[in-house]
MARMI-535220 format. One record per residue (C-alpha): residue number from 1; residue in three letters; x, y, z. Coordinates in steps of 0.25 Angstrom, whole numbers. Example, Ala and Ser with C-alpha at 12.3 -4.5 7.8 and 13.67 -1.06 7.14 Angstrom:
2
1,ALA,49,-18,31
2,SER,55,-4,29
//
This chain:
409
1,UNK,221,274,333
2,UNK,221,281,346
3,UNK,207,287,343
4,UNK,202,273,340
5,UNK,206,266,354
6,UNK,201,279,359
7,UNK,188,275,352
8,UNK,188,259,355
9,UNK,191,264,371
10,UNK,179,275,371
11,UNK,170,266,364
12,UNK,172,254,375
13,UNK,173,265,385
14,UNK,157,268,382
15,UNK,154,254,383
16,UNK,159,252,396
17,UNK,157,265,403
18,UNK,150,265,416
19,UNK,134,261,417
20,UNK,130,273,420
21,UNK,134,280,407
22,UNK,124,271,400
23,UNK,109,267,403
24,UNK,104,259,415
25,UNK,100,248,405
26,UNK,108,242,393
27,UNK,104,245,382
28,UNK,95,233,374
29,UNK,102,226,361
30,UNK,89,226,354
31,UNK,88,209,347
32,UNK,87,209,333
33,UNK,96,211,321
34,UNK,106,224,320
35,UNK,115,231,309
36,UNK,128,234,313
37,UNK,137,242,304
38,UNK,151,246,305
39,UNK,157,259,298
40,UNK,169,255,290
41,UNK,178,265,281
42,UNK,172,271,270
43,UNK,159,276,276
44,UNK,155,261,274
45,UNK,148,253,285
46,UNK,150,238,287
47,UNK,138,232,291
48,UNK,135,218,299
49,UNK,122,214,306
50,UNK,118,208,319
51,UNK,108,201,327
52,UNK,105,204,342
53,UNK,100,193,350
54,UNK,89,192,361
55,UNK,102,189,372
56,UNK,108,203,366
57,UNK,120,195,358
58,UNK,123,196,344
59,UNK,123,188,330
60,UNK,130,195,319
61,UNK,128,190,306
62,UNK,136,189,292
63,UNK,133,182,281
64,UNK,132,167,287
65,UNK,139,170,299
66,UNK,133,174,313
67,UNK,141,179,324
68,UNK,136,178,338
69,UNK,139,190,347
70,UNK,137,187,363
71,UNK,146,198,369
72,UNK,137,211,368
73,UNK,137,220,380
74,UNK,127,230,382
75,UNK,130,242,393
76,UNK,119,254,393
77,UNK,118,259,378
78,UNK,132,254,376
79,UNK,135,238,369
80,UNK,146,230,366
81,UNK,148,219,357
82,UNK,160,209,356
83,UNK,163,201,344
84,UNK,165,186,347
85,UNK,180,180,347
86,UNK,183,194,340
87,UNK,189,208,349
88,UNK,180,217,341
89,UNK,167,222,348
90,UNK,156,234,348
91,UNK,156,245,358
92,UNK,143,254,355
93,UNK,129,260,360
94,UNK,115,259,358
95,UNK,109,273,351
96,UNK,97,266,354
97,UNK,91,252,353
98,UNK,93,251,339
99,UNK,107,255,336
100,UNK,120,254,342
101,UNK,133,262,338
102,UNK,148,260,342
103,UNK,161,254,338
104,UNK,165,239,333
105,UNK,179,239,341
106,UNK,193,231,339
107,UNK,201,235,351
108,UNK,213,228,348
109,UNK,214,234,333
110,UNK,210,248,339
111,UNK,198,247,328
112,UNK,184,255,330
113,UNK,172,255,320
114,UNK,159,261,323
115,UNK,149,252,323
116,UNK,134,253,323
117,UNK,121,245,323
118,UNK,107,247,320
119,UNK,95,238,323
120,UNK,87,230,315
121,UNK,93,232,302
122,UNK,96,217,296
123,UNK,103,221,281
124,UNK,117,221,282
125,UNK,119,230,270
126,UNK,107,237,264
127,UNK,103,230,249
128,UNK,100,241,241
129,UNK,99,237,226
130,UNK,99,222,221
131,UNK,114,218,216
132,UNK,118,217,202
133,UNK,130,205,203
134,UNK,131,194,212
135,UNK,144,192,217
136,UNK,141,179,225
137,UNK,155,170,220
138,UNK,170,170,221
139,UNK,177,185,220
140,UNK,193,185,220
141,UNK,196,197,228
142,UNK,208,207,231
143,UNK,208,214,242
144,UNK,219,228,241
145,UNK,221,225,228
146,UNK,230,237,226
147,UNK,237,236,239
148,UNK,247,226,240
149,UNK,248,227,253
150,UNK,236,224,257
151,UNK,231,215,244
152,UNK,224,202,248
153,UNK,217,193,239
154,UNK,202,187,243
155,UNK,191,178,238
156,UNK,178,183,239
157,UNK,165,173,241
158,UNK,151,179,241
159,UNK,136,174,238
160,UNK,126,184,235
161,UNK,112,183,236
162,UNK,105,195,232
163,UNK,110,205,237
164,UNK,114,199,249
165,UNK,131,195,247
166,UNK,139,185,257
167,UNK,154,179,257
168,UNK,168,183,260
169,UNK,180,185,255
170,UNK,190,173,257
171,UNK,205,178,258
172,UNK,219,172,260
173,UNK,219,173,274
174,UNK,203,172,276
175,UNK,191,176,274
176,UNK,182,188,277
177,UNK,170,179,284
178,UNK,156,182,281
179,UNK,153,194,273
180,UNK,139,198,269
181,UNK,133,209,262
182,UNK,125,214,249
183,UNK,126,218,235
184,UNK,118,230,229
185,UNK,119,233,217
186,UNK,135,232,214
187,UNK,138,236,228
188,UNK,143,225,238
189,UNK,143,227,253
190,UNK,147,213,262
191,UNK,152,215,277
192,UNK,156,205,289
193,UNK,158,208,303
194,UNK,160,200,316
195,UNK,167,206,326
196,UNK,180,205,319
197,UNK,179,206,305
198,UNK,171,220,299
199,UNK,173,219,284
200,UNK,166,225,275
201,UNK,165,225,259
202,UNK,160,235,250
203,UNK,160,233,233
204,UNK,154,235,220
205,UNK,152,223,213
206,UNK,152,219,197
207,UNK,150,205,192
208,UNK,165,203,192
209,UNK,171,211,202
210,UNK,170,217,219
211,UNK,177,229,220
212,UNK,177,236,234
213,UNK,181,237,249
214,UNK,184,230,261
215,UNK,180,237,274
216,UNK,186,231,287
217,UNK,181,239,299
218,UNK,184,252,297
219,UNK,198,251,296
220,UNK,202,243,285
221,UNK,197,246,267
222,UNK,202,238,256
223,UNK,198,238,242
224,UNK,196,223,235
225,UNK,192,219,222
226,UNK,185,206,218
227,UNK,183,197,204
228,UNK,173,185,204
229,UNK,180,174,203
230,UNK,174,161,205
231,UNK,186,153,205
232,UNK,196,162,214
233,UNK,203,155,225
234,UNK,212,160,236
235,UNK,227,155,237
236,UNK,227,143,247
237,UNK,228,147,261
238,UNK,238,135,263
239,UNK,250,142,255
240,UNK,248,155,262
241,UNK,257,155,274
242,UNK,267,143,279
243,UNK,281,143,284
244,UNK,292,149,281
245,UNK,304,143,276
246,UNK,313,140,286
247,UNK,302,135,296
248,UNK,296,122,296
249,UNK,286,121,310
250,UNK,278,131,315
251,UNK,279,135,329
252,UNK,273,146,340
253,UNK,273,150,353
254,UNK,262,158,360
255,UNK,254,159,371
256,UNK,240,154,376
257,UNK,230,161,385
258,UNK,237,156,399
259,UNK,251,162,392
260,UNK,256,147,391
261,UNK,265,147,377
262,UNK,260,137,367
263,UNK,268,130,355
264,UNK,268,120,345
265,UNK,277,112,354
266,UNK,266,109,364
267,UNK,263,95,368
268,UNK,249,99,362
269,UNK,252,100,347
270,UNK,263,89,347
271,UNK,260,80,336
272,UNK,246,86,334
273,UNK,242,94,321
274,UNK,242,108,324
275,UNK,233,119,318
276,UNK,239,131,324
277,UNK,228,142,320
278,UNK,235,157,318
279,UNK,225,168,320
280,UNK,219,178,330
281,UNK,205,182,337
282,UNK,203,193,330
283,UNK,200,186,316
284,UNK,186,180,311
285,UNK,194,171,302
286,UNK,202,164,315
287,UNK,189,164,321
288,UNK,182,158,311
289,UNK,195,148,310
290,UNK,196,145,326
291,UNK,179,142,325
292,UNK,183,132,315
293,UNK,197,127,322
294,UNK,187,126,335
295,UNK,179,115,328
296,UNK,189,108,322
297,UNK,195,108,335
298,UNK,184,103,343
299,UNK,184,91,335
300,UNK,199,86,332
301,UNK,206,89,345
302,UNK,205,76,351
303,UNK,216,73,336
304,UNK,230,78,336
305,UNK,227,93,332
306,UNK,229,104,338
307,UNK,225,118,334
308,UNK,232,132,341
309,UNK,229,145,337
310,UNK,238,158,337
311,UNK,231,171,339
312,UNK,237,184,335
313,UNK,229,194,340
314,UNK,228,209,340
315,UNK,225,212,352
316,UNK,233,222,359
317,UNK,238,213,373
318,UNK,239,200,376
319,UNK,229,199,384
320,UNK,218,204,375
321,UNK,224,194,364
322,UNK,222,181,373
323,UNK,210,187,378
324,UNK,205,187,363
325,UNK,209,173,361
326,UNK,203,169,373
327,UNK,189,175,369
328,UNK,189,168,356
329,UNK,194,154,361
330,UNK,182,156,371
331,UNK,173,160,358
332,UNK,177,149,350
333,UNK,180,139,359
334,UNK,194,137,355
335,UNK,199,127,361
336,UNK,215,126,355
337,UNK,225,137,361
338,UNK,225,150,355
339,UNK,239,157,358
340,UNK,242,170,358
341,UNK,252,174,346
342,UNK,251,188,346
343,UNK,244,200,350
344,UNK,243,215,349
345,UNK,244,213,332
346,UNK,238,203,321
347,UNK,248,207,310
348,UNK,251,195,303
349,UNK,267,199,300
350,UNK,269,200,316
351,UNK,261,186,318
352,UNK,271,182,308
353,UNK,282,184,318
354,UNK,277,176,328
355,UNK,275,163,319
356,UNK,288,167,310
357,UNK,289,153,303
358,UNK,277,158,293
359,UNK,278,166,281
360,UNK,265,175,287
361,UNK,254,175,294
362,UNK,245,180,284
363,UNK,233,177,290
364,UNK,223,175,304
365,UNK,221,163,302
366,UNK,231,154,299
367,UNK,232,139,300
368,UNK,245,131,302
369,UNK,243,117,300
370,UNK,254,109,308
371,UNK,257,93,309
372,UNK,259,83,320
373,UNK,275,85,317
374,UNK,273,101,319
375,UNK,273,104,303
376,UNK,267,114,296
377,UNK,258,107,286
378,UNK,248,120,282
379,UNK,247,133,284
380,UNK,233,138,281
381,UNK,230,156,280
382,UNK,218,160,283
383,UNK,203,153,287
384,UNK,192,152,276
385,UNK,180,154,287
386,UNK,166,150,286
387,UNK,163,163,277
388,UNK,170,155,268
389,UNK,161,146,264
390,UNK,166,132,255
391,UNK,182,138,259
392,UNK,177,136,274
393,UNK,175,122,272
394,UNK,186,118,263
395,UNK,195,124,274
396,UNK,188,115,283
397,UNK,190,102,276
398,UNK,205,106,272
399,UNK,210,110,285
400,UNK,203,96,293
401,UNK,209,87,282
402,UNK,221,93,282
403,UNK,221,93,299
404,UNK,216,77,297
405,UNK,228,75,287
406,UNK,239,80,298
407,UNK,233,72,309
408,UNK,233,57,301
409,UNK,248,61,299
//
């Protein structure tokens, strides 16, 4: 651990060394498209590509999702680049105008990948032989299936074309976003990243079965195992978490941005509907869940609703935590409080203590559903986000009928 926040502080101590260790003139971010790749366990390399603007900002792309990236700062030979919403961001150098080398860096969870990109290169992975299955359908999936510790249980979602492979896997407590990749051969190769989330996943295929590893940063391996099943559906994320017996109202107490402790007791939530959103700023799924909650936001506040967010965050001080929040209600426009549950951790057994009238946390995000009279009605784990597809809408239509129902009560 020491040597890695050694690591983190030398890298960001290159970046911001004094001008006259680096050339007169920064160094150009030559426009056009880039490969990046990250180096994982295993000898593996998860890749991801990018586009470099005219303005020297970034779009990265996977699968249907583009991320636009506006924070890059170039310093003599030196770059870096911040992740919107997310903490995570780049610290590197130019070797020359082609290619850049340094470190994809977390701060808060001490975490340092090497990182390195090359320009003009547009395939994410190279196609090498033409595949010999088509795994473009439904796959129920295990992850750890020999750990039960660890074992979780998955959907997987993909279309094919060629040999080029998109989709996700969908999960109890959500989804792994936009995942793209190839197939050669019997070989699969898929990847993500966006600042928070580095995943990537490696298999040989038959026409039956997946079998292979899931790669998170360079910190993380888990074996899964997949069967094509076209009718596989996941447990309802409605049954997953609720409260436990003995408790019959939800209640919280935290602080907001100005330090002004906020409740469920407020004049603002009495006799409104209330969509109290737990989650954190470090996780795609909550951002994905806020963009959505933003919009649906936007257009009912005038009703009696009223949606509050309660992050748990990792960061190591308060400070850095609300600073965090800040940055994403900034990004995203939120315009509902976000309060401050937690900091310095994101385990989901301490979240549990600080909102002890449910039976776990089991996932960032989740969704309490409470009525004009202060009942719980619904507690929904997890977010199917856009990678979802068809699952994204139905969640849509599901959770602005059920909304629609508790305001005509």
């Amino acid at each position: 651990m020491k040597k890695q926040i050694i690591l983190a502080l030398s890298v960001t101590l290159i970046f911001f060394s004094c001008k006259k260790d680096h050339p007169k003139d920064p160094a150009n971010f030559k426009s056009g498209p880039w490969r990046a790749v990250l180096d994982v366990q295993d000898n593996k390399q998860l890749p991801f590509l990018f586009e470099v603007m005219d303005d020297q900002t970034l779009k990265i792309f996977n699968a249907e999702e583009t991320i636009d990236v506006g924070e890059v700062e170039i310093l003599g030979d030196s770059i870096k680049i911040k992740f919107p919403v997310f903490e995570g961001y780049v610290a590197a150098k130019f070797v020359d105008s082609m290619n850049i080398s340094g470190s994809f860096i977390k701060e808060s969870l001490d975490r340092i990948v090497p990182f390195k990109a090359a320009y003009g290169e547009q395939d994410r992975f190279e196609i090498t032989s033409k595949p010999i299955h088509d795994i473009t359908g439904n796959w129920e999936t295990v992850f750890s299936q020999d750990n039960d510790a660890d074992r979780y249980i998955a959907k997987g979602s993909f279309t094919q074309n060629d040999n080029i492979v998109s989709g996700t896997f969908r999960t109890t407590t959500g989804d792994y976003r936009y995942l793209e990749g190839v197939l050669n051969n019997d070989q699969l190769q898929l990847s993500t990243f966006d600042g928070a989330h580095a995943f990537l996943f490696t298999a040989k295929v038959t026409d039956s079965t997946i079998n292979g590893y899931f790669y998170s940063g360079n910190h993380w391996k888990e074996p899964f195992t997949a069967k094509k099943n076209e009718t596989y559906e996941l447990p309802s994320e409605d049954s997953l978490t609720y409260l436990k017996k003995g408790y019959d109202t939800f209640e919280f107490n935290f602080p907001n941005a100005k330090g002004e402790q906020v409740s469920l007791k407020d004049s603002r939530f009495k006799d409104k509907v209330v969509i109290v959103q737990v989650m954190g700023t470090w996780c795609p799924n909550c951002m994905d869940e806020t963009k959505y909650y933003v919009d649906f936001y936007n257009q009912n506040k005038e009703k009696d609703v009223e949606i509050v967010a309660l992050a748990f965050e990792y960061a190591k001080t308060k400070e850095k935590a609300f600073k965090s929040i800040e940055r994403l209600q900034k990004k995203l426009k939120v315009e509902y409080p976000i309060l401050l549950a937690q900091y310095g951790t994101s385990d989901k057994q301490k979240a549990q203590e600080k909102l002890p009238m449910l039976n776990h946390i089991l996932s960032y995000p989740t969704t309490i559903f409470i009525d004009k009279k202060g009942q719980v009605r619904k507690i929904h784990t997890g977010f199917n986000g856009p990678a979802t597809g068809q699952k994204y809408v139905d969640f849509k239509k599901d959770f602005e009928g059920f909304v629609n129902e508790l305001l005509l009560e």
